[in-house]
Biopython code that builds the backbone (N, CA, C, O; Angstrom):
import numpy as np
from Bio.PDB.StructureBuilder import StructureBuilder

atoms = [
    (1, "UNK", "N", (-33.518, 8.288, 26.284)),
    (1, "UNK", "CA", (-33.570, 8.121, 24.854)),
    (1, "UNK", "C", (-32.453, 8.939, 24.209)),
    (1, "UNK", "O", (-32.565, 10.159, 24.327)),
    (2, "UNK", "N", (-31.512, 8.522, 23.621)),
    (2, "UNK", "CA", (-31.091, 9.017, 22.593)),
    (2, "UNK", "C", (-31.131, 9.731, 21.652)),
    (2, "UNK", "O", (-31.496, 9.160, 20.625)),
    (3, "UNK", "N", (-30.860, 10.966, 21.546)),
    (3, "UNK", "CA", (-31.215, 11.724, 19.979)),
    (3, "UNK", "C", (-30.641, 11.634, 19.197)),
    (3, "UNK", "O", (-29.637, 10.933, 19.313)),
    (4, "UNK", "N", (-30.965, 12.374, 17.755)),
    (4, "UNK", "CA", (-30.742, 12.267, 16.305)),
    (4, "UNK", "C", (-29.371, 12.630, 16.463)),
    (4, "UNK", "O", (-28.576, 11.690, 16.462)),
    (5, "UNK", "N", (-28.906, 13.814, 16.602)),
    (5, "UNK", "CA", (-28.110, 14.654, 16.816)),
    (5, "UNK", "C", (-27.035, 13.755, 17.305)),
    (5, "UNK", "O", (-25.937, 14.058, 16.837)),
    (6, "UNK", "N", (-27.030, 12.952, 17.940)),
    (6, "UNK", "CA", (-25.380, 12.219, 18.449)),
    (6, "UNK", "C", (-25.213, 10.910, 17.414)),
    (6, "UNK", "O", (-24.188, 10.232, 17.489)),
    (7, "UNK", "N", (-26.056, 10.648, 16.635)),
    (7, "UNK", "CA", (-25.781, 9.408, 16.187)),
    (7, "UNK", "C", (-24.707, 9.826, 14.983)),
    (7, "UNK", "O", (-23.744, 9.063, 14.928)),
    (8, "UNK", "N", (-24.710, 11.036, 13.895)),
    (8, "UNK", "CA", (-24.153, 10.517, 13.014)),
    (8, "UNK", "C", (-22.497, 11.221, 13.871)),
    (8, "UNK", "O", (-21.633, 11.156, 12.996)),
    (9, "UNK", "N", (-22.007, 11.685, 14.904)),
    (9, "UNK", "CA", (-21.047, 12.164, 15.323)),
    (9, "UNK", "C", (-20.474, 10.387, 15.456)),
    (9, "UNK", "O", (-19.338, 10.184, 15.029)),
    (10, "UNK", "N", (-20.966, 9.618, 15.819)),
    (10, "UNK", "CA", (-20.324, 8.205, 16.336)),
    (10, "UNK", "C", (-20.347, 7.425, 14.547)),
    (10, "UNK", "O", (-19.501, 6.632, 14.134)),
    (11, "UNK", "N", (-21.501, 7.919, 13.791)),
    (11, "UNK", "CA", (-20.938, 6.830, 12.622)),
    (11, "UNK", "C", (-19.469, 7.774, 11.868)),
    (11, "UNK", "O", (-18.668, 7.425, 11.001)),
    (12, "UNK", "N", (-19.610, 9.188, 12.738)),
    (12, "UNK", "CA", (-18.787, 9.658, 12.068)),
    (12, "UNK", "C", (-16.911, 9.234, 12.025)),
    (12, "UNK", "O", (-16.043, 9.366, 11.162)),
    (13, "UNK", "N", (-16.922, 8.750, 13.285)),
    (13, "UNK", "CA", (-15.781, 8.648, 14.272)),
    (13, "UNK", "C", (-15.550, 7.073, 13.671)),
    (13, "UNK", "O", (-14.500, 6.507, 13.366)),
    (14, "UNK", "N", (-16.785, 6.655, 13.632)),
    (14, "UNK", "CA", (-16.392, 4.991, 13.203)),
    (14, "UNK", "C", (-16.243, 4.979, 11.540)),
    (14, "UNK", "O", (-15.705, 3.892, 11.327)),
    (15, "UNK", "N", (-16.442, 5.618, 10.290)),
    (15, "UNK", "CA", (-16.262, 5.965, 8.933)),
    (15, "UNK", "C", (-14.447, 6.270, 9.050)),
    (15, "UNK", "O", (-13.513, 5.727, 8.460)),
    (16, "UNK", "N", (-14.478, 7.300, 10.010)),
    (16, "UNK", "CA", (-12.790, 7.983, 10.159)),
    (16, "UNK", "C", (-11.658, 6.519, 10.112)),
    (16, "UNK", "O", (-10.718, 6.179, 9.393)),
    (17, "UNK", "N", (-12.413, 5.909, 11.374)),
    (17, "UNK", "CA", (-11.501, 4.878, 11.846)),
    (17, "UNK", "C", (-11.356, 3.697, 10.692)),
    (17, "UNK", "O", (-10.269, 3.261, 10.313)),
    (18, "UNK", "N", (-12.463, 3.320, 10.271)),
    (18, "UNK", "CA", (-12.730, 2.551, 9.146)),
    (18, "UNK", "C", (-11.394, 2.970, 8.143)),
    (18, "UNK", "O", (-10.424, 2.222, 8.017)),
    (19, "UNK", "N", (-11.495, 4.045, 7.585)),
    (19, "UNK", "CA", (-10.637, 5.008, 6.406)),
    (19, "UNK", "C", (-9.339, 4.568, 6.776)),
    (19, "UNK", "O", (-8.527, 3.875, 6.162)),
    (20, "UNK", "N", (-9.300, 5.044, 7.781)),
    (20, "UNK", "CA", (-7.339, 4.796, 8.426)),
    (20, "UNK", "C", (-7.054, 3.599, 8.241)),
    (20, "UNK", "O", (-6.065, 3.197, 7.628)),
    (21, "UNK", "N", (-7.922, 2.910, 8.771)),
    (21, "UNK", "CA", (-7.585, 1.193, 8.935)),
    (21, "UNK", "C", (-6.931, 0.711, 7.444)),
    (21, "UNK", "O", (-5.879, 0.174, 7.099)),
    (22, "UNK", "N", (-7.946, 1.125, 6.869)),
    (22, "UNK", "CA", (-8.112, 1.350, 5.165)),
    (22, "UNK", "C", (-6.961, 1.604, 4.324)),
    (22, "UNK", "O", (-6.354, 0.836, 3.578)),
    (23, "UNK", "N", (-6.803, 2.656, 4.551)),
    (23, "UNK", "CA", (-5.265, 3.161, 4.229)),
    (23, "UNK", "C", (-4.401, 2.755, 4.636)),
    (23, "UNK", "O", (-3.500, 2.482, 3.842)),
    (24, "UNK", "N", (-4.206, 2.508, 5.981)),
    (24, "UNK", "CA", (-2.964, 1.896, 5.962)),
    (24, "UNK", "C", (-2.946, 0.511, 6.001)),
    (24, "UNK", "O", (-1.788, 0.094, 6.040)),
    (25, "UNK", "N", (-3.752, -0.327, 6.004)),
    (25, "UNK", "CA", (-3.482, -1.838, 4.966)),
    (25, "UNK", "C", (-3.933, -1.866, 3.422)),
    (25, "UNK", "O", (-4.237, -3.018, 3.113)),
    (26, "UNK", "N", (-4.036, -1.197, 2.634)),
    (26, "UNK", "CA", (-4.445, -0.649, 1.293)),
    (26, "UNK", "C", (-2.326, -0.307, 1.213)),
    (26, "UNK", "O", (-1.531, -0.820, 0.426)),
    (27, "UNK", "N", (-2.132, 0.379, 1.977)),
    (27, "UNK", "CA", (-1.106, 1.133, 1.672)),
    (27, "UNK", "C", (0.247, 0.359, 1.636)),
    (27, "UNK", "O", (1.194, 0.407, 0.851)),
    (28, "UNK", "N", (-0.026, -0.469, 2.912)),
    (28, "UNK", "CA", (1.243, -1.890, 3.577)),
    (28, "UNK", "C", (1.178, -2.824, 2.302)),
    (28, "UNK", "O", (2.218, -3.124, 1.715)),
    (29, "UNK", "N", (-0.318, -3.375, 1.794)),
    (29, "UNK", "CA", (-0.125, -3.854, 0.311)),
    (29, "UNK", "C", (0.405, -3.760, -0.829)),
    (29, "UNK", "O", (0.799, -4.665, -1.564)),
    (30, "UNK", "N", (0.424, -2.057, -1.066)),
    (30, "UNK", "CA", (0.812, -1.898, -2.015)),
    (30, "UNK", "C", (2.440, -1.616, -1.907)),
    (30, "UNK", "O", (3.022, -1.337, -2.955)),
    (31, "UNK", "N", (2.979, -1.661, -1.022)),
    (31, "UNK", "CA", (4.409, -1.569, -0.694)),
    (31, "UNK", "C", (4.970, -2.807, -0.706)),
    (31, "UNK", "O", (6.111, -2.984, -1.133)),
    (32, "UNK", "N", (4.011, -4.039, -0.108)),
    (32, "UNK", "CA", (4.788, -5.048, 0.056)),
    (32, "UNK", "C", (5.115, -6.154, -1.093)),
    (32, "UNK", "O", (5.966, -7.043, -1.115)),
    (33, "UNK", "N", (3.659, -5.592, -2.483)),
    (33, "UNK", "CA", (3.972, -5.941, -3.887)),
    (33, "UNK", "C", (5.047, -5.416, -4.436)),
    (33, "UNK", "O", (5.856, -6.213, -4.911)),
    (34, "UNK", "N", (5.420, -3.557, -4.541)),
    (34, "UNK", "CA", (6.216, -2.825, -5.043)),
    (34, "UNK", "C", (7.448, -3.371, -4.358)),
    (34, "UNK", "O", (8.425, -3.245, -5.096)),
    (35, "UNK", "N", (7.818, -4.097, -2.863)),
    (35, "UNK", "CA", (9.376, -4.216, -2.879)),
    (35, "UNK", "C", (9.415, -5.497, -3.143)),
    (35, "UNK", "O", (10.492, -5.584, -3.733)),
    (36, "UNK", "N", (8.927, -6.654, -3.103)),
    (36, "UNK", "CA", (8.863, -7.613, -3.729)),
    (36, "UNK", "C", (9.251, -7.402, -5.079)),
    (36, "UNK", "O", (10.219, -8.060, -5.458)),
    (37, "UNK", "N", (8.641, -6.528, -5.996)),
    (37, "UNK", "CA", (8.777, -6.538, -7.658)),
    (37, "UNK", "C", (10.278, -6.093, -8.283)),
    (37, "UNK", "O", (10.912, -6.353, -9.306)),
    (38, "UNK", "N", (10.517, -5.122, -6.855)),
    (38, "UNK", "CA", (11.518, -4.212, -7.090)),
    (38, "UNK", "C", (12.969, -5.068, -6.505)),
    (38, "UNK", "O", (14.022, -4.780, -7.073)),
    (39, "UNK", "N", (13.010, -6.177, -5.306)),
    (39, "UNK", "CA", (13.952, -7.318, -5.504)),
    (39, "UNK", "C", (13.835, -8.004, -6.226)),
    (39, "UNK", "O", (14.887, -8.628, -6.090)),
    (40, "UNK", "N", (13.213, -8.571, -7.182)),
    (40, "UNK", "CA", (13.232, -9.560, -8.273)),
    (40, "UNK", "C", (14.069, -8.935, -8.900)),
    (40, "UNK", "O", (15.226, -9.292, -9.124)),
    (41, "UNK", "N", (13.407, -7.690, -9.318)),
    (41, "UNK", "CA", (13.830, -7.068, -10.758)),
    (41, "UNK", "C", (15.469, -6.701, -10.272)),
    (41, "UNK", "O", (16.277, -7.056, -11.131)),
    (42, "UNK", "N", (15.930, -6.224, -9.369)),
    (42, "UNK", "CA", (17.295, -5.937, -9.294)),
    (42, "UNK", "C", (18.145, -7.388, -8.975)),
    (42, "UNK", "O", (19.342, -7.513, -9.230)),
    (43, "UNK", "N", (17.484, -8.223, -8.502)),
    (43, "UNK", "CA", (17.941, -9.627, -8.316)),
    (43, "UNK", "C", (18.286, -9.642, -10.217)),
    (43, "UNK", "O", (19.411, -9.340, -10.615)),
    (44, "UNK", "N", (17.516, -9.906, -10.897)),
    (44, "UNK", "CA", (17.346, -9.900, -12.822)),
    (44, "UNK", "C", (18.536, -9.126, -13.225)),
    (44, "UNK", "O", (19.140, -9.284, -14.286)),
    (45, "UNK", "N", (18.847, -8.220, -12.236)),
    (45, "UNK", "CA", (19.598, -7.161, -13.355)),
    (45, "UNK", "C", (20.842, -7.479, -12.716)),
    (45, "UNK", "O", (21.678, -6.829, -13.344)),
    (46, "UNK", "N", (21.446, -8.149, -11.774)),
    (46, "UNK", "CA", (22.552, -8.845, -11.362)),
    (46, "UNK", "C", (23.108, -8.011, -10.318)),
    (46, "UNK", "O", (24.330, -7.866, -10.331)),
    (47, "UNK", "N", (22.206, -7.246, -9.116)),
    (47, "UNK", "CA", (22.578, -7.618, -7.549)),
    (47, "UNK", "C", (22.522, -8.485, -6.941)),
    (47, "UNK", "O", (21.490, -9.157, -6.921)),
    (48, "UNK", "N", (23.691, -8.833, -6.152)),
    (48, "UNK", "CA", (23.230, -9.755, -5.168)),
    (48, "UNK", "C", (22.259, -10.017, -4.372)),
    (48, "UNK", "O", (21.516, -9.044, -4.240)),
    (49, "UNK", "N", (21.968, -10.876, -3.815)),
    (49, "UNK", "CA", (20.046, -10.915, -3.144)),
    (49, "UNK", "C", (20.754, -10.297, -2.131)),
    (49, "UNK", "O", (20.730, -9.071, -2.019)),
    (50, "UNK", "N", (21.337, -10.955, -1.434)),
    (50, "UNK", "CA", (21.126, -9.809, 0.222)),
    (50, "UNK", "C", (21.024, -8.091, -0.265)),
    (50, "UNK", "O", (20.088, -7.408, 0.152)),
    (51, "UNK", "N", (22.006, -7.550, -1.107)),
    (51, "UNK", "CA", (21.645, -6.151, -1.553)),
    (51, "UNK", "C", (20.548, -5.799, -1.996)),
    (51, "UNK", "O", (20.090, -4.681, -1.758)),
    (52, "UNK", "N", (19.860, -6.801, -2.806)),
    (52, "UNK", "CA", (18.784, -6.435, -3.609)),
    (52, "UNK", "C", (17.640, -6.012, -2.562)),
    (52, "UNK", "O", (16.984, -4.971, -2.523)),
    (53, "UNK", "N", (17.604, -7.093, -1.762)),
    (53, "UNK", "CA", (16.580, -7.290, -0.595)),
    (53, "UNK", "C", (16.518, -6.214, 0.593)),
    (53, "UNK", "O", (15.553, -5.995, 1.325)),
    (54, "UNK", "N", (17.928, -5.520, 0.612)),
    (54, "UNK", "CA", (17.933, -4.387, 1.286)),
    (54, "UNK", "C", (17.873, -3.191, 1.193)),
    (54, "UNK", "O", (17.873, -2.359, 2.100)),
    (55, "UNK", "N", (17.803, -3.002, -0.242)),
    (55, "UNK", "CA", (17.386, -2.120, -1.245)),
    (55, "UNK", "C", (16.271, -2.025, -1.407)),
    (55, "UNK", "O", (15.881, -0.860, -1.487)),
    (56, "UNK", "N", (15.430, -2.890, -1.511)),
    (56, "UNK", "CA", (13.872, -2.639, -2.057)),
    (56, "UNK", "C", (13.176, -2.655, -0.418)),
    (56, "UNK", "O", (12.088, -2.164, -0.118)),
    (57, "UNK", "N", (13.810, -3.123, 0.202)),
    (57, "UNK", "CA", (13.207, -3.207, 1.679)),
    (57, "UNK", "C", (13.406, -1.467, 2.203)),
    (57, "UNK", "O", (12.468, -0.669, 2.226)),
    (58, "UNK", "N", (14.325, -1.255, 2.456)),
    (58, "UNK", "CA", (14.597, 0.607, 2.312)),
    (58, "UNK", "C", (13.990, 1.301, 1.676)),
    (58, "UNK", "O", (13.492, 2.331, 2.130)),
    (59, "UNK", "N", (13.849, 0.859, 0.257)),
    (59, "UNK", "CA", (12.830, 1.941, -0.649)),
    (59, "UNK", "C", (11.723, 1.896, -0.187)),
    (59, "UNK", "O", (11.140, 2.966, -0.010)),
    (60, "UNK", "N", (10.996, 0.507, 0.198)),
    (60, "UNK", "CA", (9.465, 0.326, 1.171)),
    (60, "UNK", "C", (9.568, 1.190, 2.159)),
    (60, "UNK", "O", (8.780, 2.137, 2.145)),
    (61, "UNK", "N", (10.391, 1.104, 3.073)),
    (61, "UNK", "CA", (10.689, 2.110, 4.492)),
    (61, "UNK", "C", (10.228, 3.561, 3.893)),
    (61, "UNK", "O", (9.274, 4.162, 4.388)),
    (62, "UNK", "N", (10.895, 4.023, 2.906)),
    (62, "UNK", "CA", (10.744, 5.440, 2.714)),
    (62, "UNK", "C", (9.641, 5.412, 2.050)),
    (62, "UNK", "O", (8.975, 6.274, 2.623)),
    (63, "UNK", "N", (8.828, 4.871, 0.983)),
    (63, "UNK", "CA", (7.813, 4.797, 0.402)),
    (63, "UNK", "C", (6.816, 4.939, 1.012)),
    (63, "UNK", "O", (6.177, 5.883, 0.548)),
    (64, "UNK", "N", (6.017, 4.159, 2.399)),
    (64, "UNK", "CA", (5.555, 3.690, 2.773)),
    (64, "UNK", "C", (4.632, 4.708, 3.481)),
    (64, "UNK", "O", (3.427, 4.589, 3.259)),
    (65, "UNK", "N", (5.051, 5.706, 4.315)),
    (65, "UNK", "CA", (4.778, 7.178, 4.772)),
    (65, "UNK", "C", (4.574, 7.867, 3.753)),
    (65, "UNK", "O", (3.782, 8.692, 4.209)),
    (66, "UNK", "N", (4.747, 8.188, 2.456)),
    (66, "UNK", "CA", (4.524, 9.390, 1.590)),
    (66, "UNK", "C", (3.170, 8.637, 0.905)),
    (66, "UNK", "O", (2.250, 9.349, 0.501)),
    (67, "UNK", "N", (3.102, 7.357, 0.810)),
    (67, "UNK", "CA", (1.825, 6.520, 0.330)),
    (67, "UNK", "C", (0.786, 6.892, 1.365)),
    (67, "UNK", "O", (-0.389, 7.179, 1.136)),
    (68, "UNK", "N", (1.104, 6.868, 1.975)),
    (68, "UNK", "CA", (-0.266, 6.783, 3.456)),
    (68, "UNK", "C", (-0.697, 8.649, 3.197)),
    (68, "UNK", "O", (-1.710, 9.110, 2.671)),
    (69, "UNK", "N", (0.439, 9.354, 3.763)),
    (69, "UNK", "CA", (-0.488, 10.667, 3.349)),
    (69, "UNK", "C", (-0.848, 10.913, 2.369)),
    (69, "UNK", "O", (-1.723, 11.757, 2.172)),
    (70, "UNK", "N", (-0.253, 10.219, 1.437)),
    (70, "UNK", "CA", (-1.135, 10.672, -0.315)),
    (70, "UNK", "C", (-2.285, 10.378, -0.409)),
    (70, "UNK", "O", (-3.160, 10.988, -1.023)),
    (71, "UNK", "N", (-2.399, 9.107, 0.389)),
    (71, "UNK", "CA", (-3.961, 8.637, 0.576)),
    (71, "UNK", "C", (-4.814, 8.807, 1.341)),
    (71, "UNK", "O", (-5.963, 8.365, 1.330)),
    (72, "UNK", "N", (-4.052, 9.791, 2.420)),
    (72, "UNK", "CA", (-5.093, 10.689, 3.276)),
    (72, "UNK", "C", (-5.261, 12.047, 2.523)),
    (72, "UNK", "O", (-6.214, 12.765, 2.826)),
    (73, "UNK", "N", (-4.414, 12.417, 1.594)),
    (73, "UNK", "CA", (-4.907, 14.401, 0.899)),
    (73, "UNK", "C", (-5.661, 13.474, -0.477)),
    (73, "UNK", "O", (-5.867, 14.146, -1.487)),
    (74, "UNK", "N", (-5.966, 12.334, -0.514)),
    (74, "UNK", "CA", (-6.324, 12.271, -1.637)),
    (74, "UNK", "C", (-7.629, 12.964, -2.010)),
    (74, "UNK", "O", (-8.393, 13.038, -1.047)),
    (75, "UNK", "N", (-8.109, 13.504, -3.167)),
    (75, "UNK", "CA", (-9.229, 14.315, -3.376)),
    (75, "UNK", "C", (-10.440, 13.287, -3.665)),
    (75, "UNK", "O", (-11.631, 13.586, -3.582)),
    (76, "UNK", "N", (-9.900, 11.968, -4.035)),
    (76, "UNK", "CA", (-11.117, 11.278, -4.857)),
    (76, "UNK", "C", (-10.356, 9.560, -4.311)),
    (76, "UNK", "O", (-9.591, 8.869, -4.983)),
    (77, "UNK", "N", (-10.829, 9.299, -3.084)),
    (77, "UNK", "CA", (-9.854, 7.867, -2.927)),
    (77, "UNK", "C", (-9.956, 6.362, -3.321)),
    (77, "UNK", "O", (-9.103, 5.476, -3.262)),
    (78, "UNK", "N", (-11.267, 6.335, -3.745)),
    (78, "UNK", "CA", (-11.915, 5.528, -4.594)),
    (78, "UNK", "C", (-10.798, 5.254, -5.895)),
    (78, "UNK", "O", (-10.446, 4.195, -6.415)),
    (79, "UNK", "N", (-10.511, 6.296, -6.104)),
    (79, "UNK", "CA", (-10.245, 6.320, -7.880)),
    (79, "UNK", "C", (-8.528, 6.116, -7.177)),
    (79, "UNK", "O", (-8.122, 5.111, -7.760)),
    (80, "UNK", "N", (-7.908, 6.383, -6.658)),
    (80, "UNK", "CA", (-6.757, 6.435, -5.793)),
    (80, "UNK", "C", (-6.394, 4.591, -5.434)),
    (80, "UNK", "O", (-5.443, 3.875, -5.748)),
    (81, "UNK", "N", (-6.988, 4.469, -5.065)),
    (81, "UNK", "CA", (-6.880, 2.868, -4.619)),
    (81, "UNK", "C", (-7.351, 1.741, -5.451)),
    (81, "UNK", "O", (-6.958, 0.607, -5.180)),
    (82, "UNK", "N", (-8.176, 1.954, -6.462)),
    (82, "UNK", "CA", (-8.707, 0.972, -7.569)),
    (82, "UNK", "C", (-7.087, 1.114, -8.016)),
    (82, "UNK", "O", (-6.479, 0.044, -8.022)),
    (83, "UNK", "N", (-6.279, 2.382, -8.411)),
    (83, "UNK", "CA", (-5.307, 2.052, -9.383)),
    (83, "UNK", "C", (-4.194, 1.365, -8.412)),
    (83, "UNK", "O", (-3.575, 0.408, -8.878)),
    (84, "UNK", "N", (-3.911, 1.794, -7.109)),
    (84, "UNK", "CA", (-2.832, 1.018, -6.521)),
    (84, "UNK", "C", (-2.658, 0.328, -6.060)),
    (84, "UNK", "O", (-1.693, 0.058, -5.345)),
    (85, "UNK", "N", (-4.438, -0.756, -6.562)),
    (85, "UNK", "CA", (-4.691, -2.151, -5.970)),
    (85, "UNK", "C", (-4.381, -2.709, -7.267)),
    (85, "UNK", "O", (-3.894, -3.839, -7.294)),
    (86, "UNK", "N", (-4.624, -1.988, -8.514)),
    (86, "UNK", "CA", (-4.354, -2.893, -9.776)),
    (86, "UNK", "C", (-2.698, -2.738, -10.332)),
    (86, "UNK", "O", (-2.342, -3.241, -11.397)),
    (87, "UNK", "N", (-1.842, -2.028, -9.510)),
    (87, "UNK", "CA", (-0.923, -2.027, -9.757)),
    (87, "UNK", "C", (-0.108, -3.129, -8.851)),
    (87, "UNK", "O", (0.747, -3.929, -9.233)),
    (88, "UNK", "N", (-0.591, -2.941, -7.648)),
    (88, "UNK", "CA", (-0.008, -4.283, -6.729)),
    (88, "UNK", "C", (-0.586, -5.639, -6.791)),
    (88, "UNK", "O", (-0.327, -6.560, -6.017)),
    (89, "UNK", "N", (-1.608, -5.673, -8.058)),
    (89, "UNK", "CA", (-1.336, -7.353, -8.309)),
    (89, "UNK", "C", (-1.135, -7.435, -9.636)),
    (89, "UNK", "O", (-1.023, -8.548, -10.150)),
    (90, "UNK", "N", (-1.059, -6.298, -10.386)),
    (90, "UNK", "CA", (0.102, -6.676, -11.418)),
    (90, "UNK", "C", (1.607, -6.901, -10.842)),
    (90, "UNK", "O", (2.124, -7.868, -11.402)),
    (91, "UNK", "N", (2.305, -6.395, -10.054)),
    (91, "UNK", "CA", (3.155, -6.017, -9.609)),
    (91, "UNK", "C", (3.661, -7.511, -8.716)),
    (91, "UNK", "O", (4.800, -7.964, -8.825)),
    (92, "UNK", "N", (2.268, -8.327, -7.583)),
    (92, "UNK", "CA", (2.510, -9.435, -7.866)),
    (92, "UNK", "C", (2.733, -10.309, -8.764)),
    (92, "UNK", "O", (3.710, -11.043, -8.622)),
    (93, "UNK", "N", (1.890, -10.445, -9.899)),
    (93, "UNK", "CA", (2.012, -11.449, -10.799)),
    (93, "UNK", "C", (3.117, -11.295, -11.156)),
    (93, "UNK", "O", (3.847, -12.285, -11.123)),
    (94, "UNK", "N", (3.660, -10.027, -11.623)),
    (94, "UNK", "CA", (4.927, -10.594, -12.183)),
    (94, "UNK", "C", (5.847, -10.756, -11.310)),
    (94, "UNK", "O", (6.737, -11.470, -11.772)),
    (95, "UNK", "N", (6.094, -10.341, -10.004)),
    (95, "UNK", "CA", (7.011, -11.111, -9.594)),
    (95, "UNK", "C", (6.904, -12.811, -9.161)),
    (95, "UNK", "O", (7.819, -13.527, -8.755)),
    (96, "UNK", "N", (5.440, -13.178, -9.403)),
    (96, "UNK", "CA", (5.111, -14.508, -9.497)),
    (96, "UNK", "C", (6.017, -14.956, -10.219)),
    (96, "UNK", "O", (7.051, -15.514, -9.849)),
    (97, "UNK", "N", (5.609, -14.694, -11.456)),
    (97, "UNK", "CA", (6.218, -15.147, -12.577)),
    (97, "UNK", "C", (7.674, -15.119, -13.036)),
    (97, "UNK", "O", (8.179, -16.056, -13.654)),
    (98, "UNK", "N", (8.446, -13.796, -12.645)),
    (98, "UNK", "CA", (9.460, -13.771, -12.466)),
    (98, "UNK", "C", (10.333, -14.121, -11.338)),
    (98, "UNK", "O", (11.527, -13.823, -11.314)),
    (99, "UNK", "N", (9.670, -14.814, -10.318)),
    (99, "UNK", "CA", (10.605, -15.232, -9.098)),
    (99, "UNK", "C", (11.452, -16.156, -9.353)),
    (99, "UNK", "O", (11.439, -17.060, -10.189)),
    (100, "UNK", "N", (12.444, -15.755, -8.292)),
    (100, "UNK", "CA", (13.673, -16.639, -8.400)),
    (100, "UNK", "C", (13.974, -17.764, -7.748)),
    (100, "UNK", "O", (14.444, -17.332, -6.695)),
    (101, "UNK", "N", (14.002, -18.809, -7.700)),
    (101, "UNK", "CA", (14.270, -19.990, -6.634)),
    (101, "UNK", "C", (15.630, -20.062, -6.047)),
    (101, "UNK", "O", (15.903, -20.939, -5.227)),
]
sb = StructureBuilder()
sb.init_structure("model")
sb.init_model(0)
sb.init_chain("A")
sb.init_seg("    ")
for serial, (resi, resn, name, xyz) in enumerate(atoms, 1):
    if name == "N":
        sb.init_residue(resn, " ", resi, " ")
    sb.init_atom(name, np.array(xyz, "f"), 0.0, 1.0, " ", f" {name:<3s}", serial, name[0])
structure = sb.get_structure()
């Protein structure tokens, strides 16, 4: 039989894993709206696409790591991710709306 005592060590390990998973597709989202928004918009302001695209693709690269630990020291991550889920589909829409053909 099993005791009390080992069970919450395994929901504990599986909550952890859950979180990570969490974060870092929470995190890949919100990067992959922000360089999307961020080639439109320099596409708009008159770079060329291949630059634009390698520009906002780079800024993702570096972004992308300082997002993930922010969202692992975060104090309150709930409140952390409601805003940088409502920023990455604002962030889609408008590059919906503003995309370029």
């Amino acid at each position: 039989m099993q005791s009390l005592a080992k069970t919450p060590a395994k929901n504990t390990t599986l909550a952890r894993g859950a979180y990570l998973l969490v974060v870092l597709m929470g995190s890949y989202a919100a990067i992959w709206a922000l360089t999307g928004f961020t080639g439109i918009v320099l596409l708009r302001l008159g770079l060329a696409r291949s630059e634009a695209a390698i520009f906002s693709t780079l800024l993702g690269f570096v972004l992308y790591p300082a997002l993930v630990i922010a969202a692992l020291a975060a104090q309150r991550p709930l409140r952390l991710w409601g805003v940088l889920m409502a920023a990455s589909a604002f962030l889609a829409v408008v590059r919906h709306y503003w995309g370029v053909s």
